[in-house]
FIKOLZA-1660 file (N, C-alpha, C; in steps of 0.1 Angstrom, whole numbers, plus 5000, padded with zeros to 4 digits):
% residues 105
   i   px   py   pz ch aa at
   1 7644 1644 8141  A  X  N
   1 7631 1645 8147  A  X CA
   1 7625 1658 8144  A  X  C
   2 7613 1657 8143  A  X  N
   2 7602 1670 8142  A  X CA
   2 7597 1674 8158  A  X  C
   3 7601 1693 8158  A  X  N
   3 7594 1693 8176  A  X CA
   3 7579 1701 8168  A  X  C
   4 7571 1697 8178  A  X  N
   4 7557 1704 8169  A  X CA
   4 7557 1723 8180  A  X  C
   5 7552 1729 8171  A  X  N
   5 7552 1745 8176  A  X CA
   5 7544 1752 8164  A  X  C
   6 7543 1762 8166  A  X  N
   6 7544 1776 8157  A  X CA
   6 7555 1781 8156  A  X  C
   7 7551 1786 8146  A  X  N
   7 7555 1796 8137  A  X CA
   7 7548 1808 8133  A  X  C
   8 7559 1824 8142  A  X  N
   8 7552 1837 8138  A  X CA
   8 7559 1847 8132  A  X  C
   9 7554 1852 8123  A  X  N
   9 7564 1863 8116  A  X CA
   9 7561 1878 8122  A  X  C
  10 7572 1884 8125  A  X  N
  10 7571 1892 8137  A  X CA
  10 7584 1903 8131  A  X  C
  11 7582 1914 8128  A  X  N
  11 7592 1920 8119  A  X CA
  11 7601 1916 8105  A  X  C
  12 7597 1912 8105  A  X  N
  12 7601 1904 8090  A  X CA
  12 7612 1892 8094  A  X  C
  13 7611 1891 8108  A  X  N
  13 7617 1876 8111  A  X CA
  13 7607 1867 8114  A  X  C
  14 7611 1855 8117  A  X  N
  14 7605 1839 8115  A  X CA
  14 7608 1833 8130  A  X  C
  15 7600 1835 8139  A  X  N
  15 7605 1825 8153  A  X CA
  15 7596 1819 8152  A  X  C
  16 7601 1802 8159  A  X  N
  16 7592 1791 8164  A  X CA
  16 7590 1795 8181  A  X  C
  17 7581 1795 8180  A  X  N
  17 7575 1789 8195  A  X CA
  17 7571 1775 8199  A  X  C
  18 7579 1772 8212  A  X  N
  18 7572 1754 8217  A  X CA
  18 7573 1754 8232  A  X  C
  19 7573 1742 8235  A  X  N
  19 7567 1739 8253  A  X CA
  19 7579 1732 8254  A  X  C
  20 7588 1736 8266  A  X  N
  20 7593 1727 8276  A  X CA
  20 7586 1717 8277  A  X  C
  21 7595 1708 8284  A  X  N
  21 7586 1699 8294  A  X CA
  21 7581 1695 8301  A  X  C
  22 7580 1708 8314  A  X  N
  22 7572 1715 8321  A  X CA
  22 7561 1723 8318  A  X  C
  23 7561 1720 8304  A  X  N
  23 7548 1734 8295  A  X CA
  23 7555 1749 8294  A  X  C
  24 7570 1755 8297  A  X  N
  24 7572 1764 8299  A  X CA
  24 7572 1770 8286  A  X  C
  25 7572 1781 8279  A  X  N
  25 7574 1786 8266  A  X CA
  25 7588 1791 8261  A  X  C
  26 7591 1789 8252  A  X  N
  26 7601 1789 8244  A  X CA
  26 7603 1798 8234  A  X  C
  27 7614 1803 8225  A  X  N
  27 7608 1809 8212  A  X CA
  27 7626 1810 8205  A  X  C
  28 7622 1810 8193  A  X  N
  28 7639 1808 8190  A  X CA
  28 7637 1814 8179  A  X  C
  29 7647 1822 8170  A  X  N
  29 7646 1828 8156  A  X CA
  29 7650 1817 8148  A  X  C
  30 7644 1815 8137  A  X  N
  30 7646 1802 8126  A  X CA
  30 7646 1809 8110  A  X  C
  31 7650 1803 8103  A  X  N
  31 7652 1805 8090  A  X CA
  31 7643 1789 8084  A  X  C
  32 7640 1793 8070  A  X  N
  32 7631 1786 8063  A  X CA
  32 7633 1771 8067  A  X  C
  33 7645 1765 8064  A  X  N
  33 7651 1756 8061  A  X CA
  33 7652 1746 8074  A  X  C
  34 7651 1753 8085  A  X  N
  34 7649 1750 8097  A  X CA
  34 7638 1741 8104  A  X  C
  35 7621 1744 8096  A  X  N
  35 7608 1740 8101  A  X CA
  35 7605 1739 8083  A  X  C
  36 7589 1731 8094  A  X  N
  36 7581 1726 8082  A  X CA
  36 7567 1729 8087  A  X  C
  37 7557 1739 8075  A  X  N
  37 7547 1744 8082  A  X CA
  37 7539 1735 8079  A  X  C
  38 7532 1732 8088  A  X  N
  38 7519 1726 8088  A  X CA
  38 7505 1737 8090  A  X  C
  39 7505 1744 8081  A  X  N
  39 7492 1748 8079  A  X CA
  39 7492 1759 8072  A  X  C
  40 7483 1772 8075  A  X  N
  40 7485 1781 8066  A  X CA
  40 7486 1796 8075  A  X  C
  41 7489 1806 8078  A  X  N
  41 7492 1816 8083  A  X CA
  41 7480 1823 8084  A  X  C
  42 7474 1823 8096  A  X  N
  42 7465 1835 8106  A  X CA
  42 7471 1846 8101  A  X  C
  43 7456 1856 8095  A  X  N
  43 7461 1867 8095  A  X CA
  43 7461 1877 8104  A  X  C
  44 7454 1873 8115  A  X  N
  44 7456 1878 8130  A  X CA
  44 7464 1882 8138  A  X  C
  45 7472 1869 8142  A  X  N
  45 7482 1866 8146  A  X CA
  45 7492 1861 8142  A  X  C
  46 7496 1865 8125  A  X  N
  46 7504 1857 8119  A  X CA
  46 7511 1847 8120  A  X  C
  47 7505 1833 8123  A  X  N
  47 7515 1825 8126  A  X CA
  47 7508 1812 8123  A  X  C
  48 7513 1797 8126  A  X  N
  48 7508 1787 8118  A  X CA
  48 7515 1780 8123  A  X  C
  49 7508 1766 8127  A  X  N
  49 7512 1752 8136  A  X CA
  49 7527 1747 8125  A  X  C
  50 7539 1744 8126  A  X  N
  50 7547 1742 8123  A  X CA
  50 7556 1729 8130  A  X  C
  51 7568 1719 8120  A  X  N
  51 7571 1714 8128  A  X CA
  51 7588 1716 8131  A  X  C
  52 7596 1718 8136  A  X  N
  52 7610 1721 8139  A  X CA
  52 7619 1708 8133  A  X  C
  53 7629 1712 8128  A  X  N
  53 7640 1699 8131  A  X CA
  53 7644 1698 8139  A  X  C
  54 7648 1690 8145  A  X  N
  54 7657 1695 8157  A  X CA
  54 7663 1678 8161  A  X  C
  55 7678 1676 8166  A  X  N
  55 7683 1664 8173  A  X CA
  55 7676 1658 8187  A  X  C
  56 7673 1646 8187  A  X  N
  56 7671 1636 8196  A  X CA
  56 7685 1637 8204  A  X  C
  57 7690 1635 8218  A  X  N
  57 7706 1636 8224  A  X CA
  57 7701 1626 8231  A  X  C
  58 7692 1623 8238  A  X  N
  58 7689 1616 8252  A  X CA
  58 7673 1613 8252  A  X  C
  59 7668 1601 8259  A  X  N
  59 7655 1605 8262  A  X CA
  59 7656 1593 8275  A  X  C
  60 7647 1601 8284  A  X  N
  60 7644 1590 8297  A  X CA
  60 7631 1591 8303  A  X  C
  61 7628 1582 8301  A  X  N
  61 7610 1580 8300  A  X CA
  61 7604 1592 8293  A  X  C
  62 7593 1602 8294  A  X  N
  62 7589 1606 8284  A  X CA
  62 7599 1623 8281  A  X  C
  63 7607 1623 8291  A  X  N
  63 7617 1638 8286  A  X CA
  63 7621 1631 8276  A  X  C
  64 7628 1647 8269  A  X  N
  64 7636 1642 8256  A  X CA
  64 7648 1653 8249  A  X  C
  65 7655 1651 8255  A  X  N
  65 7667 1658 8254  A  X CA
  65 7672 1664 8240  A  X  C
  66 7667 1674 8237  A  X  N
  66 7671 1677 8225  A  X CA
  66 7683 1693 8219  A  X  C
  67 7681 1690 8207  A  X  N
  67 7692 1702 8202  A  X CA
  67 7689 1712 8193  A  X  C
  68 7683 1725 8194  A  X  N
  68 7677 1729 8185  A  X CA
  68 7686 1736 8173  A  X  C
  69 7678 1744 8162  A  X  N
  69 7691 1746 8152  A  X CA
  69 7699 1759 8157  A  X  C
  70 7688 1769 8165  A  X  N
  70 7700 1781 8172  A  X CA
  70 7691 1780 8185  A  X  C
  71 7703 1790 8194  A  X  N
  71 7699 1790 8205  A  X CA
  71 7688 1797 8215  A  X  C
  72 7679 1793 8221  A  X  N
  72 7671 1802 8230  A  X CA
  72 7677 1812 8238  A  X  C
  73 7674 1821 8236  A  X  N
  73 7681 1834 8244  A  X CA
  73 7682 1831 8261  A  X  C
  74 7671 1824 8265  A  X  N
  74 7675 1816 8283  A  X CA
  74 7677 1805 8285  A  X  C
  75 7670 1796 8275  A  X  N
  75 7674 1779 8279  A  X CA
  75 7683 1776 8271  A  X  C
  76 7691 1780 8260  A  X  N
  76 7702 1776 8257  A  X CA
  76 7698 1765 8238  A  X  C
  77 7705 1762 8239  A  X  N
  77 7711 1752 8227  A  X CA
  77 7701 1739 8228  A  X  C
  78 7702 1737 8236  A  X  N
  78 7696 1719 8244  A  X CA
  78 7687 1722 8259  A  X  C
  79 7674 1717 8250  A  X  N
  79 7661 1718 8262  A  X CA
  79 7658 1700 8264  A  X  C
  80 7650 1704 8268  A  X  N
  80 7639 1693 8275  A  X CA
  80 7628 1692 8269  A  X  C
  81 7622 1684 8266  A  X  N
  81 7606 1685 8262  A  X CA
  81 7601 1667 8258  A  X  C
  82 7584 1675 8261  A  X  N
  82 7579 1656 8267  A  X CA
  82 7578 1649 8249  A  X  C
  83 7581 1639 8253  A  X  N
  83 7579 1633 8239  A  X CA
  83 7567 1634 8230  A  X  C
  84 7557 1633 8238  A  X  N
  84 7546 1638 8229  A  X CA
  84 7545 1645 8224  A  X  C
  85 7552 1654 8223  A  X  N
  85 7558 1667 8210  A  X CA
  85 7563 1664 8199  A  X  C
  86 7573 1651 8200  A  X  N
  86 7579 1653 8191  A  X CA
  86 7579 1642 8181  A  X  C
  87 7586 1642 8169  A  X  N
  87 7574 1630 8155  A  X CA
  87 7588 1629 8152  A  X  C
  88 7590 1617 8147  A  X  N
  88 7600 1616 8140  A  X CA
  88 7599 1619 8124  A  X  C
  89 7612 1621 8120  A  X  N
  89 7616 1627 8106  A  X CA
  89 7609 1626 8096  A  X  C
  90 7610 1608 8097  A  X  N
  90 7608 1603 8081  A  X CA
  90 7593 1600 8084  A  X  C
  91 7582 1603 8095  A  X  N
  91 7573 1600 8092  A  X CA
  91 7566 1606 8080  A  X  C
  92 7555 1601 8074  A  X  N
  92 7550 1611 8063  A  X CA
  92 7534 1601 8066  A  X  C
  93 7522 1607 8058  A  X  N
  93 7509 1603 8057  A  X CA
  93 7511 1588 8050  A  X  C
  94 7518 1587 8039  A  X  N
  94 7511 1572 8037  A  X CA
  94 7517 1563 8045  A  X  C
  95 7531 1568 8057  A  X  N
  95 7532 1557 8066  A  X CA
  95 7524 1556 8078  A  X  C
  96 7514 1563 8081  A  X  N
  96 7505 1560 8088  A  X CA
  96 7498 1553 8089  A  X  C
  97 7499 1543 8099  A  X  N
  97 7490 1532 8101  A  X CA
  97 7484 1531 8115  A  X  C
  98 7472 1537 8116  A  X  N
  98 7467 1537 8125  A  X CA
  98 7457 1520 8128  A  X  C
  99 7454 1517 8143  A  X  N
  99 7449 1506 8146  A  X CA
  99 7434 1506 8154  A  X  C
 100 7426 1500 8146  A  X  N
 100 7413 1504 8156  A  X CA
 100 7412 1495 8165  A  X  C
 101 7404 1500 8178  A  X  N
 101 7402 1492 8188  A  X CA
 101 7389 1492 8194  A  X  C
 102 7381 1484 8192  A  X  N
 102 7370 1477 8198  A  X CA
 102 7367 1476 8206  A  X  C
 103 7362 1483 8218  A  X  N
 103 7359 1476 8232  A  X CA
 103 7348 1473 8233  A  X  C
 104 7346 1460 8239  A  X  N
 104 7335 1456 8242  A  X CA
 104 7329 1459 8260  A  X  C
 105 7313 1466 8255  A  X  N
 105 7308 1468 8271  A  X CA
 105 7303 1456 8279  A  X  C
% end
């Protein structure tokens, strides 16, 4: 699974940032191999919408029990977070199939 976050380069390291499940914030040190950027790097605030690898363990209703590749210095190895975060692997653009829907007034 992909967790969606940023990505900021902050002394010549590489941490992701993401939301709990509660919205709480996160931040973990990652190496390249780790994420996948989705976009291009602020030169601001150096950083850029990114997506994490990370294991699926559990899900019950929309939590989702996962494993990141190292650990959060407070929450540990395995958080929580709502599913709407997270995309699975093998999605890519040409499997997108979106469906329109028509309501009539």
């Amino acid at each position: 699974m992909k967790l969606k976050g940023f990505v900021k380069k902050k002394f010549n390291k590489l941490f992701f940032l993401g939301k709990l499940c509660d919205q709480t914030l996160f931040s973990i040190n990652v190496l390249k191999k780790d994420f996948q950027i989705n976009g291009e790097y602020d030169k601001v605030s150096d950083s850029t919408p990114a997506l994490l690898y990370v294991k699926l363990q559990a899900q019950q209703d929309y939590r989702c029990y996962i494993e990141l590749p190292s650990p959060d210095i407070i929450f540990g190895k395995y958080i929580m977070v709502h599913e709407s975060n997270l995309i699975d692997k093998n999605i890519n653009i040409s499997r997108f199939n979106p469906k329109i829907v028509i309501k009539k007034f």
